[in-house]
C-alpha positions in Angstrom: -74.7 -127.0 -157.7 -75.0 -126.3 -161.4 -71.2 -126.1 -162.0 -70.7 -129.2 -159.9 -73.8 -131.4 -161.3 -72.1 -130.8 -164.9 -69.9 -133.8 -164.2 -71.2 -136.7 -163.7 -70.5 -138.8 -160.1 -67.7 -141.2 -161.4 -65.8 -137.9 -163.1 -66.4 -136.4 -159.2 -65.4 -139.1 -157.0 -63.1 -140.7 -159.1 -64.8 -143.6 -159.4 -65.5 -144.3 -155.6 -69.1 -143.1 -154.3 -68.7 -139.6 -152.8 -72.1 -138.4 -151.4 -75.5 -140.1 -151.5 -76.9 -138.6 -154.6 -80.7 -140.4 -153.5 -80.7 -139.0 -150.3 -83.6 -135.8 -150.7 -81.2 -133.2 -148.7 -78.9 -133.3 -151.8 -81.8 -131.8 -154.1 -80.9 -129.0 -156.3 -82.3 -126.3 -154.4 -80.1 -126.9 -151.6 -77.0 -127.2 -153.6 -77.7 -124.2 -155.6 -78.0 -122.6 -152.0 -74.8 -124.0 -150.7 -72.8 -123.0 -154.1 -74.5 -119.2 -153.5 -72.7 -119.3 -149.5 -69.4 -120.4 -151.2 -69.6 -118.1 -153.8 -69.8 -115.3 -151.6 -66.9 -116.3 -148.7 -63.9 -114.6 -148.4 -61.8 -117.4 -149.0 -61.2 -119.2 -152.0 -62.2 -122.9 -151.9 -60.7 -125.9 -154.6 -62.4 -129.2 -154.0 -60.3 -132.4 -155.8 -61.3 -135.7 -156.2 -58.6 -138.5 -155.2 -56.9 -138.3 -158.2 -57.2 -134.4 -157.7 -58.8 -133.5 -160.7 -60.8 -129.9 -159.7 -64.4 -130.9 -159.0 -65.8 -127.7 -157.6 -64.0 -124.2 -157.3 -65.9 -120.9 -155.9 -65.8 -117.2 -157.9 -62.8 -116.1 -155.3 -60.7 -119.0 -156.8 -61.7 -119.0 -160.6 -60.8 -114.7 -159.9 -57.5 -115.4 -158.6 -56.8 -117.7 -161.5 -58.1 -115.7 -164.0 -60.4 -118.0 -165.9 -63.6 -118.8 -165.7 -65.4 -121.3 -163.4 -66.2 -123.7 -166.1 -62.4 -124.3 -167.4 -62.0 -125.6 -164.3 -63.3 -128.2 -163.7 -62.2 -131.7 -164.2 -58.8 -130.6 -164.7 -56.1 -131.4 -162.4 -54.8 -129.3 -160.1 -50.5 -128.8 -161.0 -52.0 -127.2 -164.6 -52.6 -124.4 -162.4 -50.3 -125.0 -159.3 -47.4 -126.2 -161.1 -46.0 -128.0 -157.3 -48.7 -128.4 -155.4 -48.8 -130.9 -152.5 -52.8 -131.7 -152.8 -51.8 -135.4 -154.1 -49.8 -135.7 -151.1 -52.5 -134.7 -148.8 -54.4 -137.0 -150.5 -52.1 -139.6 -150.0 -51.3 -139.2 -146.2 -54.7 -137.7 -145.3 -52.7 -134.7 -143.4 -53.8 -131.5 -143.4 -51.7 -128.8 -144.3 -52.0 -125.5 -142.4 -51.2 -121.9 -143.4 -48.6 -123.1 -146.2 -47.5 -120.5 -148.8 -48.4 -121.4 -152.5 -48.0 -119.8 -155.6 -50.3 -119.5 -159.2 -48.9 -119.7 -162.7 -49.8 -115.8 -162.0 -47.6 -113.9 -159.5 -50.1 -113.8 -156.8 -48.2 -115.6 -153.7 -51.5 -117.2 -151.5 -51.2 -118.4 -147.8 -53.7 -121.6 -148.0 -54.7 -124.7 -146.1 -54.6 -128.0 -147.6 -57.4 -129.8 -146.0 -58.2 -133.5 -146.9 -61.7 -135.0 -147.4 -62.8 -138.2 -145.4 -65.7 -140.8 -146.1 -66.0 -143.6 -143.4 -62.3 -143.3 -142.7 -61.4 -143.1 -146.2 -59.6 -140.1 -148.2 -61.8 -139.3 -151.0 -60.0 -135.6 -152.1 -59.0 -132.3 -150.5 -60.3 -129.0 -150.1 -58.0 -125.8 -151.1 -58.5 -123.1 -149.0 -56.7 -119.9 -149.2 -56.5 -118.5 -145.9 -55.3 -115.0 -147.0 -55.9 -114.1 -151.1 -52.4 -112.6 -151.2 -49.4 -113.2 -149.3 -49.1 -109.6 -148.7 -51.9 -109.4 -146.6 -50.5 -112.0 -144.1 -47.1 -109.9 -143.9 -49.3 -106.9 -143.6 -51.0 -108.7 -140.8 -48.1 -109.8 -139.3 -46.1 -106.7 -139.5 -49.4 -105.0 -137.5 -49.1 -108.0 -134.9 -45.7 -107.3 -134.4 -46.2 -103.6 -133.8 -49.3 -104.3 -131.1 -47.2 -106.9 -129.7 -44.4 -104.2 -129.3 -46.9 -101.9 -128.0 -48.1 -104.6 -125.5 -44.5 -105.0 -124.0 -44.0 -101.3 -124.1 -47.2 -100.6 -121.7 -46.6 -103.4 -119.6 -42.9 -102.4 -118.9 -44.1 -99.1 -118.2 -46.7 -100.9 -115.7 -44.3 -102.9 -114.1 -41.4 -99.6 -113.6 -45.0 -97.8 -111.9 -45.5 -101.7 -109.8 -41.9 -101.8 -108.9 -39.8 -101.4 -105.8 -36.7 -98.6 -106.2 -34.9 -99.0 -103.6 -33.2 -101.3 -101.4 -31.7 -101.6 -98.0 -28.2 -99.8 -99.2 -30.1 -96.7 -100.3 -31.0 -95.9 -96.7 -27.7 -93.9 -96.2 -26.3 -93.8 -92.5 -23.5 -95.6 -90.3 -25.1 -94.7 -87.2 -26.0 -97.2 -84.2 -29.8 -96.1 -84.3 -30.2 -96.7 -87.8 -28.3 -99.6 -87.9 -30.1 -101.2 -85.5 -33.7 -100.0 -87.3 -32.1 -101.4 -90.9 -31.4 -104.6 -89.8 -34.6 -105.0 -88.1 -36.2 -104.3 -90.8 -34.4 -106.7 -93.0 -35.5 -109.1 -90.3 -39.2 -108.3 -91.2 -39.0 -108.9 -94.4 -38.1 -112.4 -94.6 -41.6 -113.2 -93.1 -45.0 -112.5 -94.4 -46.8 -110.7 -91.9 -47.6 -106.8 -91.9 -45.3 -104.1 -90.5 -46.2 -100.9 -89.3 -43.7 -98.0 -90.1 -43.4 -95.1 -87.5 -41.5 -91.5 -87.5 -42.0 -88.4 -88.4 -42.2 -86.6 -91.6 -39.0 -86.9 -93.9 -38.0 -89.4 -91.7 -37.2 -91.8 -94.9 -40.6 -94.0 -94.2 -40.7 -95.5 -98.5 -37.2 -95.9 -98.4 -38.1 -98.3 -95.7 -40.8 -99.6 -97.3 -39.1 -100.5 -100.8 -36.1 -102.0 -98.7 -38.5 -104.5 -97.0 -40.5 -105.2 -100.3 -37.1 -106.3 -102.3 -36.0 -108.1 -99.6 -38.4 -110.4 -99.3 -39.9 -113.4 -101.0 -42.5 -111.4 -103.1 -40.0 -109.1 -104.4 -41.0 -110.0 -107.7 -44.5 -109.5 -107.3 -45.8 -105.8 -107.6 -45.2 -102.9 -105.2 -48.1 -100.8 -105.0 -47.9 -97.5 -102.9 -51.6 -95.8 -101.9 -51.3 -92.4 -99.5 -54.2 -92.2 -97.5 -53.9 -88.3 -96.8 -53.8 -87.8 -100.8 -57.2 -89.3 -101.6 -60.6 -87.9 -101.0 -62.0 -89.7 -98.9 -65.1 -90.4 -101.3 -62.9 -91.9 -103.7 -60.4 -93.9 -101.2 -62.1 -96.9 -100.9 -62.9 -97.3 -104.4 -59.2 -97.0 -105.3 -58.4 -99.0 -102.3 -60.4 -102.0 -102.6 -61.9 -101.3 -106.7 -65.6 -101.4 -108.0 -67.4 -103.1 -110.4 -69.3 -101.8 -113.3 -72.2 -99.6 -112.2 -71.5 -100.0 -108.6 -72.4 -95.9 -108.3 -73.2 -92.9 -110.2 -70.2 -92.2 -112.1 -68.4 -95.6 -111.6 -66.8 -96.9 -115.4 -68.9 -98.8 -117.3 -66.1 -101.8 -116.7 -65.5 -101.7 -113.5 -62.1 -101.1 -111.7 -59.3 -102.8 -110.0 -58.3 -101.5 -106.2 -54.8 -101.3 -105.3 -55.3 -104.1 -103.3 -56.1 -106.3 -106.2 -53.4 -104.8 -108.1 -50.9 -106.0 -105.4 -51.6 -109.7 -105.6 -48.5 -111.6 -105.0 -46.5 -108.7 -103.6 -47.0 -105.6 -101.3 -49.0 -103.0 -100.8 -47.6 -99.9 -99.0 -50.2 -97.7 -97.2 -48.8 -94.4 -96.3 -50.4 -92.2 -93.5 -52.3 -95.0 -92.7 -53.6 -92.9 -89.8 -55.7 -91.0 -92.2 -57.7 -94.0 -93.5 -61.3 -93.6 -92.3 -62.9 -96.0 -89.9 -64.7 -98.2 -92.0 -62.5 -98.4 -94.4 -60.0 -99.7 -91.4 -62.7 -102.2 -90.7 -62.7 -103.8 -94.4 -58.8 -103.8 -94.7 -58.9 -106.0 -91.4 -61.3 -108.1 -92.5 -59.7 -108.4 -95.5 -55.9 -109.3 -93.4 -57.9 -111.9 -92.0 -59.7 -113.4 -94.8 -57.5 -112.7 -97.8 -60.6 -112.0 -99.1 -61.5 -108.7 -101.2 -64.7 -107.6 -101.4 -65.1 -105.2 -104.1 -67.5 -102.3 -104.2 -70.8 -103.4 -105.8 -69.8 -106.6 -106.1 -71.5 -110.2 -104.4 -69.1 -112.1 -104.8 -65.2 -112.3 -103.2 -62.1 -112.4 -104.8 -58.9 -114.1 -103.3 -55.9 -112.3 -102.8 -52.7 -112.9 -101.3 -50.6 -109.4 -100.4 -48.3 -108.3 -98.0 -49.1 -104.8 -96.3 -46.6 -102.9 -95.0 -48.0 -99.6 -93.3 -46.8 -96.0 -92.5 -47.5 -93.1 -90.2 -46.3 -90.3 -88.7 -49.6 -89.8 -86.2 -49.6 -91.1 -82.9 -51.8 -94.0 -83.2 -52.4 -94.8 -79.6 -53.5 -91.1 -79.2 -55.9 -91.5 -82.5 -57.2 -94.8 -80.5 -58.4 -92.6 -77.6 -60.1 -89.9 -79.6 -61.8 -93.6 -81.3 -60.0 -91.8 -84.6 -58.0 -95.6 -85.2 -59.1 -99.4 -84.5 -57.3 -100.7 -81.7 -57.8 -104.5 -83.2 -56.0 -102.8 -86.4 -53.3 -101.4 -84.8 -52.4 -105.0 -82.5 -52.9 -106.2 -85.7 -50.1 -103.9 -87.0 -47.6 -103.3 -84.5 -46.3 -107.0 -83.7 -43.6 -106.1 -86.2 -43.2 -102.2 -86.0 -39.9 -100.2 -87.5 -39.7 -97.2 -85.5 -37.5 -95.1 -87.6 -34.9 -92.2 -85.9 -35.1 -88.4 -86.5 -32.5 -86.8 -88.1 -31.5 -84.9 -85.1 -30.9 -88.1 -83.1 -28.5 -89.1 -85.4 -26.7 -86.2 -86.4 -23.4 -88.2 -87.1 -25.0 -89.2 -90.6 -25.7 -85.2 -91.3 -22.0 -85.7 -93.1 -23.0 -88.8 -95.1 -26.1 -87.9 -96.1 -24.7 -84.6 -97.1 -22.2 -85.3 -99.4 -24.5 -88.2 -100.8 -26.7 -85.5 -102.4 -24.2 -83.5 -103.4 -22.9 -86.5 -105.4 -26.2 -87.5 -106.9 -26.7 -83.7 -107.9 -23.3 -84.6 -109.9 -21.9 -81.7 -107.5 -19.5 -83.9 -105.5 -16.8 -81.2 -106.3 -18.7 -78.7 -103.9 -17.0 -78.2 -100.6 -19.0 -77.3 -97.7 -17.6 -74.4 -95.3 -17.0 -75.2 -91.5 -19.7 -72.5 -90.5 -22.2 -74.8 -92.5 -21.4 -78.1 -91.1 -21.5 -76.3 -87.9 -25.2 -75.1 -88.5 -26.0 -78.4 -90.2 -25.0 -79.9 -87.1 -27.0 -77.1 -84.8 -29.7 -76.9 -86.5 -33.2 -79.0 -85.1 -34.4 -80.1 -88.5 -37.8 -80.5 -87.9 -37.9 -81.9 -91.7 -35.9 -84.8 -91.5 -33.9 -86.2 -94.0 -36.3 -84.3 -96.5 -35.2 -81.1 -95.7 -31.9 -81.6 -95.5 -32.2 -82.9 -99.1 -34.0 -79.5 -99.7 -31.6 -77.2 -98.0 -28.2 -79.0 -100.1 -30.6 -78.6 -103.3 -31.5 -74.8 -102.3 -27.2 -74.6 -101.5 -26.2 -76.0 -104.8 -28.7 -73.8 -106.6 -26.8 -70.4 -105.2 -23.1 -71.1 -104.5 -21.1 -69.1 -106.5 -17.8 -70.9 -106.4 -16.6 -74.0 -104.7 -17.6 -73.9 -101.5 -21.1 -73.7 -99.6 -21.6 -70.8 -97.7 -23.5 -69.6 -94.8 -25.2 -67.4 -97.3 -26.4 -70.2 -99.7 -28.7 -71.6 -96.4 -32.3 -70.7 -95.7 -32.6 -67.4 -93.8 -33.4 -69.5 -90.2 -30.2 -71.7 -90.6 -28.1 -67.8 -91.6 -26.8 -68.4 -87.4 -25.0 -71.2 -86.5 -26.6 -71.5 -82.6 -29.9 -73.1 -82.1 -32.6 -71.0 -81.1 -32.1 -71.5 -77.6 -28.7 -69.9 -77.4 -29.9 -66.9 -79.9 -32.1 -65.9 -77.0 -29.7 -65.7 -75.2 -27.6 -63.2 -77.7 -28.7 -60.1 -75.5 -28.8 -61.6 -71.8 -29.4 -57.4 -70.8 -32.7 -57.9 -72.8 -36.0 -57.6 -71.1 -38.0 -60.8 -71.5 -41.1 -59.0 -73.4 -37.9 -58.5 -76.0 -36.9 -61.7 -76.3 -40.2 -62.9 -76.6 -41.1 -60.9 -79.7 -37.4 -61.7 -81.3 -38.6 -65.7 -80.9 -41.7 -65.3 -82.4 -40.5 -63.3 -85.1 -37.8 -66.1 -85.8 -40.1 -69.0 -85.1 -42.5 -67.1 -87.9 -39.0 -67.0 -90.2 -38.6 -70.4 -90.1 -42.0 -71.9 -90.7 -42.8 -69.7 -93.5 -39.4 -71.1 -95.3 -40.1 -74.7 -94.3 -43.9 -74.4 -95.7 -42.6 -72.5 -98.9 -44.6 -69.3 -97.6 -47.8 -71.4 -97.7 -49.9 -69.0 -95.5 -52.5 -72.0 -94.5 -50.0 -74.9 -94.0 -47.9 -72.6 -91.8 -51.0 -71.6 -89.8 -51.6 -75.3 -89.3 -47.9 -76.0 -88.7 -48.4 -73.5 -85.8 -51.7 -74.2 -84.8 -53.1 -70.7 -85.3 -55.5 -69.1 -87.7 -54.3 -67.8 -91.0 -55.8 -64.2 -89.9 -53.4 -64.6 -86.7 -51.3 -65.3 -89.1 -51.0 -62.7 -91.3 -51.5 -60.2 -88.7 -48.4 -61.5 -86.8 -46.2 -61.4 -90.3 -47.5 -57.8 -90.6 -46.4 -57.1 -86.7 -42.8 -58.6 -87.4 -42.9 -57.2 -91.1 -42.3 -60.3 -92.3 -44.9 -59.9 -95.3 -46.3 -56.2 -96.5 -49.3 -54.7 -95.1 -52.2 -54.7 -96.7 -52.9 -51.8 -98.5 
């Protein structure tokens, strides 16, 4: 290097023999080359010689110091960092990383203090700034810190979407039924194998589910819930058991995670499990077998240790007949199974269950009239829990005062007898009569349940929706077509 060749070798080393100068690799051509790659670095570089007088410095450095290259050298470094700590590197050969410095100008520098070895010996030390001012490095921080906030923000936002909410005390109910179903549950959750979850709809089937999950020994792992009736079944088994990149038209270019990968270490809850398709049944045993995942597009398996715990409201052994459900599945299933009560079998907790919603409406001051328990208490709620949660909601919405009324109920809860006393209102009354006053009702009562969904009352009923419709017209329960 020209700058460096100016002094001669004793002025460079200090008197001790620093590089062979003989040795062809140290011709001028190279050394101009190597001067032109430190001239252009970001960082500014300081070589000292052991008594550390400045034997090379790069443009970066002689910029930052405000004085040209060739005042540099051969002077010693403290004329221009008054405290350095170069002679001490020197001394100890330590280096020094990421230390803050500062110029006779007011430029604070973030540098390393790197000392230079010959067969074991400390013959100087390299100066490196790591950032050219002291700003940048708080600038860089600050942006670290504010990712790094991100970060946590994003993954406590994961975890709340990963996470169990509720426990065995948020099933509310003193009766003997499900008393009996809670602790057996609790039971089943201090092992590891699956459990199959059965009742009908609004039943309380999650609640279940989250209550075995925190109650067991992976309640710190992730809970991850998948419903098997809300995905298409062309995209199902990609979110179930994930894909890798390019595994099919469409797929992202990186690949996805299933939920089953996503609930390593903890559980996966599969509601309506009597929806997934056969094959897909097939792979999920496999994989309860092998805790092995076998993701789409993919040739190779991944480990993966998960709990599932199952739902339904179908009757699997009926699905097994019309070959709609694996029977090695099921057995596979049902050796721990929570068979969870109706509402109407346990009609003592109507009360409870009542006035719990009422309080987490922050309504608790509502009083509910005699006539309403009495209907609560008569009526078949074919919606479980869920509707009863529905029907307080819908009650709270329109009561007026204090008190619930028979008015504030749906219009097929307005009587306090169950259907099969109303039909028996008019015991003069042909049968034809009765017959039409029952369908009319019946047709009442599903519309509200379904929230006048014409198709999902026709399936509720098993009709057509044109049978449908026509029969609303009949009882005038909708307006005729015009």
């Amino acid at each position: 290097m020209q700058s460096y060749m100016r002094l001669t070798e004793a002025e460079i080393t200090g008197g001790q023999k620093f590089f062979d100068f003989e040795t062809p690799d140290w011709s001028p051509h190279l050394l101009n080359f190597l001067e032109l790659i430190l001239n252009n670095i970001y960082s500014g570089i300081i070589v000292c010689n052991r008594d550390t007088r400045i034997i090379f410095a790069n443009e970066v450095y002689a910029n930052l110091l405000k004085v040209d290259r060739s005042e540099i050298l051969g002077r010693k470094i403290d004329e221009f960092f008054p405290a350095s700590r170069l002679g001490r590197v020197i001394a100890s050969g330590k280096a020094e990383l990421g230390q803050r410095c500062a110029l006779k100008t007011d430029t604070p520098l973030l540098v390393n203090r790197i000392p230079l070895k010959h067969k074991g010996k400390t013959t100087g030390a390299i100066l490196q700034t790591v950032f050219r001012d002291f700003k940048q490095f708080t600038d860089l921080v600050n942006r670290l810190n504010l990712l790094e906030t991100e970060i946590n923000f994003y993954k406590k936002g994961l975890k709340s979407l990963l996470t169990a909410k509720y426990t065995f005390d948020s099933i509310i109910g003193e009766s003997s039924l499900i008393s009996n179903v809670r602790n057996q549950a609790k039971k089943y959750a201090q092992t590891s194998s699956p459990v199959l979850i059965t009742g009908a709809t609004g039943t309380g089937k999650e609640l279940f589910a989250h209550g075995i999950h925190n109650a067991s020994t992976r309640n710190q792992g992730p809970f991850v819930c998948v419903n098997a009736a809300a995905l298409p079944r062309d995209l199902l088994e990609s979110e179930l058991f994930g894909y890798t990149a390019g595994a099919f038209t469409g797929a992202s270019i990186k690949g996805k995670a299933g939920k089953i990968e996503l609930a390593h270490q903890g559980t996966l809850f599969l509601d309506e499990i009597g929806e997934l398709p056969i094959a897909s049944q097939a792979k999920l045993l496999r994989i309860l077998d092998t805790q092995m995942l076998d993701k789409i597009g993919s040739t190779r398996t991944t480990p993966v240790d998960f709990r599932l715990v199952a739902a339904t409201n179908r009757n699997i052994p009926e699905l097994i007949k019309r070959r709609r459900f694996r029977d090695d599945l099921f057995y596979r299933l049902n050796t721990m199974m929570v068979e969870i009560p109706s509402l109407s079998e346990r009609r003592e907790d109507i009360p409870l269950l009542a006035n719990h919603y009422l309080q987490t409406m922050g309504r608790s001051d509502l009083q509910v009239s005699d006539e309403v328990w009495q209907a609560f208490n008569d009526h078949d709620w074919p919606g479980n829990i869920r509707e009863l949660k529905n029907v307080i909601n819908r009650a709270v919405s329109l009561a007026d005062g204090n008190t619930i009324e028979m008015s504030n109920l749906p219009v097929n809860m307005y009587h306090s007898q169950n259907p099969k006393t109303q039909l028996l209102q008019n015991p003069n009354g042909s049968l034809a009569d009765e017959m039409v006053a029952y369908e009319k009702k019946l047709l009442a009562e599903r519309l509200e349940e379904c929230g006048h969904n014409m198709a999902k009352t026709a399936r509720s009923l098993h009709i057509s929706r044109s049978t449908l419709y026509e029969k609303c017209r009949r009882h005038k329960l909708i307006q005729p077509a015009t």
